[in-house]
PDB file of N, CA, C, O and CB in Angstrom:
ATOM      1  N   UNK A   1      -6.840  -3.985  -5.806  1.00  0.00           N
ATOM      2  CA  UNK A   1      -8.173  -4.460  -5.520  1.00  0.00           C
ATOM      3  C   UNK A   1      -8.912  -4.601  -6.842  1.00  0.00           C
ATOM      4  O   UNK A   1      -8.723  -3.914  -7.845  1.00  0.00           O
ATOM      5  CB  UNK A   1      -8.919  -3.505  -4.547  1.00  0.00           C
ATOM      6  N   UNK A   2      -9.696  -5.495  -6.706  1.00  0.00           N
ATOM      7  CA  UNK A   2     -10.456  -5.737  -7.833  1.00  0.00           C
ATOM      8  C   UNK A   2     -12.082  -5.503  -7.627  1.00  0.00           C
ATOM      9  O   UNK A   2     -12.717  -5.814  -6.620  1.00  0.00           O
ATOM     10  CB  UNK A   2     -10.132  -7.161  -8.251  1.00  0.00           C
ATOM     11  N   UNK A   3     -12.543  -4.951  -8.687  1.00  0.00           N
ATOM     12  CA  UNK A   3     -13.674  -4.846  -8.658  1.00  0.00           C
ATOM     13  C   UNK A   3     -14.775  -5.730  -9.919  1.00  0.00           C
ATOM     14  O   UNK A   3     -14.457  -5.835 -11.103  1.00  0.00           O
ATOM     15  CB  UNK A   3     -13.659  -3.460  -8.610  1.00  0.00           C
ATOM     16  N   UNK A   4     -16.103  -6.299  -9.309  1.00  0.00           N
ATOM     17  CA  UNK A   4     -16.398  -7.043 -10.948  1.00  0.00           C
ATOM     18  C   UNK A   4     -16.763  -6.612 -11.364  1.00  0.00           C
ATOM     19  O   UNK A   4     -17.010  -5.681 -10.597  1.00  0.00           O
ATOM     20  CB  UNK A   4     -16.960  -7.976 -11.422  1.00  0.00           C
ATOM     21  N   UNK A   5     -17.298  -6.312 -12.523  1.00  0.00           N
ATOM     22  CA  UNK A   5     -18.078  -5.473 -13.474  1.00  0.00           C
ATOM     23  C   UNK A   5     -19.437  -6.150 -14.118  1.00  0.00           C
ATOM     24  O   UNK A   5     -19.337  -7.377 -14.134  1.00  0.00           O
ATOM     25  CB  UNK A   5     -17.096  -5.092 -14.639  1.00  0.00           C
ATOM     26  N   UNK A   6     -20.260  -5.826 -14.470  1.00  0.00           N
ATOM     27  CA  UNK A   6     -20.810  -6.369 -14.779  1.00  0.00           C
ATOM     28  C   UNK A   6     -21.009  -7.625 -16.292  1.00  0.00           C
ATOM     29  O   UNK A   6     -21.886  -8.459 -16.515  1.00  0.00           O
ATOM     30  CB  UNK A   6     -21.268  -5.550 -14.476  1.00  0.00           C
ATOM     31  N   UNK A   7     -20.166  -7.366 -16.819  1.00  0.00           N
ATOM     32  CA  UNK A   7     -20.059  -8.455 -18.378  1.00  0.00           C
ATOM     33  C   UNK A   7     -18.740  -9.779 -17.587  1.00  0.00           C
ATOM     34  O   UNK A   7     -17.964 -10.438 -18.279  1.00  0.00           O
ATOM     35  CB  UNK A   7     -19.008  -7.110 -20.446  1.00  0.00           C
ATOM     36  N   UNK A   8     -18.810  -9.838 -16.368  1.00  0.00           N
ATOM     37  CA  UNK A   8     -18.145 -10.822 -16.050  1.00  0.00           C
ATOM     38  C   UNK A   8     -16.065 -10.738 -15.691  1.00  0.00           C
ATOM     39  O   UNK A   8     -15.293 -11.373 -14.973  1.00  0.00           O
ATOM     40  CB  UNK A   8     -18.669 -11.673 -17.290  1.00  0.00           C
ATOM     41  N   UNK A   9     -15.944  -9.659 -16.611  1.00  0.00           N
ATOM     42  CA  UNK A   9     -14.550  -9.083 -16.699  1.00  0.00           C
ATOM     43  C   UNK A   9     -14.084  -8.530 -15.226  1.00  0.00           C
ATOM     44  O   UNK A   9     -14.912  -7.760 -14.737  1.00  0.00           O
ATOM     45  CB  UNK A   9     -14.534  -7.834 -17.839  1.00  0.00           C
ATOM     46  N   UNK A  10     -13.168  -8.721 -14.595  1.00  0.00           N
ATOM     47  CA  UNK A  10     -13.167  -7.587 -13.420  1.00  0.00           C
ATOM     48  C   UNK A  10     -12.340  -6.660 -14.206  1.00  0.00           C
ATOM     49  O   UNK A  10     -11.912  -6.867 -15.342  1.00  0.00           O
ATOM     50  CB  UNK A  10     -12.460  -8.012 -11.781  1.00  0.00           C
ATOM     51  N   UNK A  11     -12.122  -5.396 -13.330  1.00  0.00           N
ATOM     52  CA  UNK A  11     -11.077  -3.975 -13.865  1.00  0.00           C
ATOM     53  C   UNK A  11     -10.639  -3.961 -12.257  1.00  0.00           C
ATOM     54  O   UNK A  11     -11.194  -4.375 -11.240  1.00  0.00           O
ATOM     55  CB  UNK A  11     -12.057  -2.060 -14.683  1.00  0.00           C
ATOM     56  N   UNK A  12      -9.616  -3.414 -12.467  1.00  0.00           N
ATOM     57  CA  UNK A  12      -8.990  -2.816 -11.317  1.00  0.00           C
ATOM     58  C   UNK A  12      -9.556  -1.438 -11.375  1.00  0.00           C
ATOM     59  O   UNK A  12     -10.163  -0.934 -12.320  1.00  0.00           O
ATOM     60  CB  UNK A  12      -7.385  -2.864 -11.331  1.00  0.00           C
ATOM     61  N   UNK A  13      -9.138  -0.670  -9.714  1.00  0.00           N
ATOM     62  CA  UNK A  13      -9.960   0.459  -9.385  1.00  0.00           C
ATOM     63  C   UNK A  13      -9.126   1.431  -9.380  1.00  0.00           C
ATOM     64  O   UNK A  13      -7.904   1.277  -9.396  1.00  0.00           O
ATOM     65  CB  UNK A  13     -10.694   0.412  -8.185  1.00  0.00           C
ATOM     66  N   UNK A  14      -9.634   2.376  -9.361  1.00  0.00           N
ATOM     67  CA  UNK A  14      -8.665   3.612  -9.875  1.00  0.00           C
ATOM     68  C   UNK A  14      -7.792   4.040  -8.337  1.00  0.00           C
ATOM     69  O   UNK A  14      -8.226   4.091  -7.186  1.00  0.00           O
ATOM     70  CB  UNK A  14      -9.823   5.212 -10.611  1.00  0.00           C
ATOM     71  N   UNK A  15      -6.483   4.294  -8.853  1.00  0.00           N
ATOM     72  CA  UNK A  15      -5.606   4.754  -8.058  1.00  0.00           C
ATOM     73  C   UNK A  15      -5.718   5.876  -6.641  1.00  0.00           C
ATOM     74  O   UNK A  15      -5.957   7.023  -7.016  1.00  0.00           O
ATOM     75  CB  UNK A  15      -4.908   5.187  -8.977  1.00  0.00           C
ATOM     76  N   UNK A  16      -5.601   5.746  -5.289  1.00  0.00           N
ATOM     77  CA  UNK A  16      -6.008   5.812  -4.714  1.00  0.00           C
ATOM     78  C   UNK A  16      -5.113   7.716  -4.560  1.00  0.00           C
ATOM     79  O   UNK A  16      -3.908   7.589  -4.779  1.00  0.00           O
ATOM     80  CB  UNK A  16      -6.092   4.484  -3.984  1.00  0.00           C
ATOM     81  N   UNK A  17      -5.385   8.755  -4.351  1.00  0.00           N
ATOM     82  CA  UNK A  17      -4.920   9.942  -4.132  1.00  0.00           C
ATOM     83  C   UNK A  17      -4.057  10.309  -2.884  1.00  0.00           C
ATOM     84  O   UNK A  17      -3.328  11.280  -2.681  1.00  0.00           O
ATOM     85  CB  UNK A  17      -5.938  10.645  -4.185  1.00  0.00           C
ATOM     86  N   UNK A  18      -4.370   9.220  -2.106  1.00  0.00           N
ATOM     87  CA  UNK A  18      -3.645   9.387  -0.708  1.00  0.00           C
ATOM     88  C   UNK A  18      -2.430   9.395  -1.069  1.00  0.00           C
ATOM     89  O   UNK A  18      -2.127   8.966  -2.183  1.00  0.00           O
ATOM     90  CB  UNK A  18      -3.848   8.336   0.396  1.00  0.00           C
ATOM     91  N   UNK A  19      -1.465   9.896  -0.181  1.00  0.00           N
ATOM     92  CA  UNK A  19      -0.233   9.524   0.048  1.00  0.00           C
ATOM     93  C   UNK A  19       0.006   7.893   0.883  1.00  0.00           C
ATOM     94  O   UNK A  19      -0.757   7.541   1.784  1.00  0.00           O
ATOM     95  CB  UNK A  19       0.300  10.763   0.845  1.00  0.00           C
ATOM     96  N   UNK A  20       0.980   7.171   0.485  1.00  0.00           N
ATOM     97  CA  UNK A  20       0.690   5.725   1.181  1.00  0.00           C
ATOM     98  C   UNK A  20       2.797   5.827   1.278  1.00  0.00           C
ATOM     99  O   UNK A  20       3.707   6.097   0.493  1.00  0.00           O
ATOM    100  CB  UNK A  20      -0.492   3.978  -0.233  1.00  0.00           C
ATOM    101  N   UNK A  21       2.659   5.403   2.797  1.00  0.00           N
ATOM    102  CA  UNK A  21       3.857   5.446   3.432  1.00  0.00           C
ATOM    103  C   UNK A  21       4.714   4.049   2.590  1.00  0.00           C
ATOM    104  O   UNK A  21       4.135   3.000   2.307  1.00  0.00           O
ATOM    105  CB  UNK A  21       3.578   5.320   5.245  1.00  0.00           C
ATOM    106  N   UNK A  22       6.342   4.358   2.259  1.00  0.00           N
ATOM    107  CA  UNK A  22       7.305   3.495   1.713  1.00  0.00           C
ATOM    108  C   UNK A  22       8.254   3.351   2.572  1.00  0.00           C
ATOM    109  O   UNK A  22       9.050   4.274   2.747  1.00  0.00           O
ATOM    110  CB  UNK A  22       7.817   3.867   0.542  1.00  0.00           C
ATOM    111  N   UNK A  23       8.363   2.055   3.337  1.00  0.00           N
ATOM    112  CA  UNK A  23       9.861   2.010   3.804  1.00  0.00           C
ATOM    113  C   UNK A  23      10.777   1.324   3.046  1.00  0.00           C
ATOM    114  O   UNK A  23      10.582   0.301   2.390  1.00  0.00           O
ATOM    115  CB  UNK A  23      10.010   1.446   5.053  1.00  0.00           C
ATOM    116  N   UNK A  24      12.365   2.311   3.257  1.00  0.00           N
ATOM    117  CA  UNK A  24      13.171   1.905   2.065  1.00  0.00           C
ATOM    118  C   UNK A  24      14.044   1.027   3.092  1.00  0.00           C
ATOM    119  O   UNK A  24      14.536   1.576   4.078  1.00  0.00           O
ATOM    120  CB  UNK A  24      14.009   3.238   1.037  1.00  0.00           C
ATOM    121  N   UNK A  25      14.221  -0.292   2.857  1.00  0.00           N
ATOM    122  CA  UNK A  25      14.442  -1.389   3.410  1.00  0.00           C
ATOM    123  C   UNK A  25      16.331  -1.332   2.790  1.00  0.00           C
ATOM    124  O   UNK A  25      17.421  -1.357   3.361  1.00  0.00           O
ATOM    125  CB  UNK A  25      13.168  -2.732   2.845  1.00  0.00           C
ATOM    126  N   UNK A  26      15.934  -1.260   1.558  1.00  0.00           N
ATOM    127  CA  UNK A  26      17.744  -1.066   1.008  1.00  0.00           C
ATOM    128  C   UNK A  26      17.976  -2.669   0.393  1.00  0.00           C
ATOM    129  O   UNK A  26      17.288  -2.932  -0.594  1.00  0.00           O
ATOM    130  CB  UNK A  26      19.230  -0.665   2.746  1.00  0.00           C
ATOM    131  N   UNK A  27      18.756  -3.595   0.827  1.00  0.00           N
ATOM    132  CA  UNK A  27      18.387  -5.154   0.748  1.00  0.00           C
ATOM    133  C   UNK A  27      18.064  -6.002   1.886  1.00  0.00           C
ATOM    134  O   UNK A  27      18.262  -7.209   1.745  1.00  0.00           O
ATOM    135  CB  UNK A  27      19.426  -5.841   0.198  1.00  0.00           C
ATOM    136  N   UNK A  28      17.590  -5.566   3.012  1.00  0.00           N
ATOM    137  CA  UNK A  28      17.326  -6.392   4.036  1.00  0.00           C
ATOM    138  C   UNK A  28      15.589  -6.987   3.650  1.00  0.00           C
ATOM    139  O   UNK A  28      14.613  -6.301   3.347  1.00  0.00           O
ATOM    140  CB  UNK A  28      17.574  -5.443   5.570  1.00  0.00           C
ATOM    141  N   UNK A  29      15.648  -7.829   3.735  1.00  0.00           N
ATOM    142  CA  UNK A  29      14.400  -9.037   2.865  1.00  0.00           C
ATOM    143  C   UNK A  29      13.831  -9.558   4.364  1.00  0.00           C
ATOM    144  O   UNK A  29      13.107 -10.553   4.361  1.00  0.00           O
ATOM    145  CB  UNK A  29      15.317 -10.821   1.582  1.00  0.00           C
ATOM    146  N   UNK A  30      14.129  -8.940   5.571  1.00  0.00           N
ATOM    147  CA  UNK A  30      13.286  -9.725   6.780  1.00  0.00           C
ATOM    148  C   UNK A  30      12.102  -9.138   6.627  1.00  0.00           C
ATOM    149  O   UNK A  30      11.906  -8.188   5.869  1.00  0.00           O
ATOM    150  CB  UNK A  30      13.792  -9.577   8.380  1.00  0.00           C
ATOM    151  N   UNK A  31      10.964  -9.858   7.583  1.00  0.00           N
ATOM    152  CA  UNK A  31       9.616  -9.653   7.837  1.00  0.00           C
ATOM    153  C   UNK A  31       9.731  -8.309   8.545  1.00  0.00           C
ATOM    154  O   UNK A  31      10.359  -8.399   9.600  1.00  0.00           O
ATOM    155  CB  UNK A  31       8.901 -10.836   8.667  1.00  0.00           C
ATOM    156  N   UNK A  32       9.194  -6.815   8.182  1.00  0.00           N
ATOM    157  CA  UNK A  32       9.030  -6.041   9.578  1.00  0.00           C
ATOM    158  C   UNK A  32       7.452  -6.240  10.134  1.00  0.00           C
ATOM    159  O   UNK A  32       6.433  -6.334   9.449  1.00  0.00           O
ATOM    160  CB  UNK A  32       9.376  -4.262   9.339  1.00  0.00           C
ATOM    161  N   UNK A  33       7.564  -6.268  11.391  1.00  0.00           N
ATOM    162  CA  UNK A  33       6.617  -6.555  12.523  1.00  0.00           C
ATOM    163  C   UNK A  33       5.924  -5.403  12.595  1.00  0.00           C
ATOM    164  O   UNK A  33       4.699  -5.361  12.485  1.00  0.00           O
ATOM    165  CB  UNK A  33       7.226  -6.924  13.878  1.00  0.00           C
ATOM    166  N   UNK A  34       6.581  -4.510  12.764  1.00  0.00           N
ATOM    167  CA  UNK A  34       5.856  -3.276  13.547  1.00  0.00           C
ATOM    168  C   UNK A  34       6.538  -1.776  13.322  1.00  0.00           C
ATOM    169  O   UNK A  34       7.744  -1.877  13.545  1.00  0.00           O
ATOM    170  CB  UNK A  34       5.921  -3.603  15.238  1.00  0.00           C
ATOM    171  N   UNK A  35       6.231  -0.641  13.015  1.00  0.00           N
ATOM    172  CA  UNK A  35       6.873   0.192  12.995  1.00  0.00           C
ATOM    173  C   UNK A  35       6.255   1.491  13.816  1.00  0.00           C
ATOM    174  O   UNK A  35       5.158   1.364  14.361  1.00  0.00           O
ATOM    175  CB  UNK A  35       7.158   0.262  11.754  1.00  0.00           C
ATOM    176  N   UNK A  36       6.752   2.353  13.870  1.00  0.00           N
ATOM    177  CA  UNK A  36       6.895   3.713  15.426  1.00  0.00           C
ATOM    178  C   UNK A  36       7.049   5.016  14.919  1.00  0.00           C
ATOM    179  O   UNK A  36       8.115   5.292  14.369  1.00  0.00           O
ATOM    180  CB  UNK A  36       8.475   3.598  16.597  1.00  0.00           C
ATOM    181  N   UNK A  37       6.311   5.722  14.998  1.00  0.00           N
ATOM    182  CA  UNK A  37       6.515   7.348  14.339  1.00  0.00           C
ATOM    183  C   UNK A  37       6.627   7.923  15.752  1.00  0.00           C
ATOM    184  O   UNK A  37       6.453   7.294  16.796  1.00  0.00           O
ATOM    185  CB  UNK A  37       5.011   8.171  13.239  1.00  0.00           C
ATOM    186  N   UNK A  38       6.889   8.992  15.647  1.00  0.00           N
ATOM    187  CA  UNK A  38       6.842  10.559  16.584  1.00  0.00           C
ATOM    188  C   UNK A  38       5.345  11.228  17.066  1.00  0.00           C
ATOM    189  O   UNK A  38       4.478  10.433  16.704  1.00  0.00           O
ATOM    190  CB  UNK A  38       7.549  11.892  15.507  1.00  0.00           C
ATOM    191  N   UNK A  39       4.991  11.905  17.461  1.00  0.00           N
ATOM    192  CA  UNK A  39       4.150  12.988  17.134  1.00  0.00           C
ATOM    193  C   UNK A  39       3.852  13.793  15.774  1.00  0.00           C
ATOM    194  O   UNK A  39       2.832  13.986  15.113  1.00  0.00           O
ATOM    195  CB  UNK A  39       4.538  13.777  17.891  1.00  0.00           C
ATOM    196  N   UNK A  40       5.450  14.247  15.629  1.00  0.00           N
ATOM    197  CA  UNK A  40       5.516  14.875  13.927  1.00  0.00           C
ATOM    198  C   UNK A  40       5.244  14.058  13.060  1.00  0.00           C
ATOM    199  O   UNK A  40       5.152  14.649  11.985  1.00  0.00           O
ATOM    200  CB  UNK A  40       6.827  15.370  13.362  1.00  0.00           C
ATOM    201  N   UNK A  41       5.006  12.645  12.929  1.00  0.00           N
ATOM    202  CA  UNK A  41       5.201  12.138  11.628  1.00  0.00           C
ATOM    203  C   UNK A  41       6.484  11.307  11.286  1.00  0.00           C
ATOM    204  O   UNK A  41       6.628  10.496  10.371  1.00  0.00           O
ATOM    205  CB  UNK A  41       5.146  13.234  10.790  1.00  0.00           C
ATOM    206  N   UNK A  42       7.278  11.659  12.132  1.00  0.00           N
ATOM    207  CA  UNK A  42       9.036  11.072  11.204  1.00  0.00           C
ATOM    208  C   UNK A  42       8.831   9.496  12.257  1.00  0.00           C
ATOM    209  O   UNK A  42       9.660   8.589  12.181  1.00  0.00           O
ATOM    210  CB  UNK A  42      11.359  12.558  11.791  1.00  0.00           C
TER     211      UNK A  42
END
């Protein structure tokens, strides 16, 4: 995300602390649609 600044320059915004979910795909290059957890999380 970009943010503008004021002298016209944008900066990017500082890195977000969350944890942000990765699916490891491996080499399959299709579109995923939709994905499904548990209760727990997995």
């Amino acid at each position: 995300m970009l943010i503008p600044s004021f002298n016209g320059v944008p900066f990017a915004a500082e890195p977000t602390s969350e944890p942000l979910p990765r699916l490891e795909t491996g080499i399959h290059t299709a579109l995923i649609n939709r994905i499904a957890i548990d209760a727990a999380g997995r």
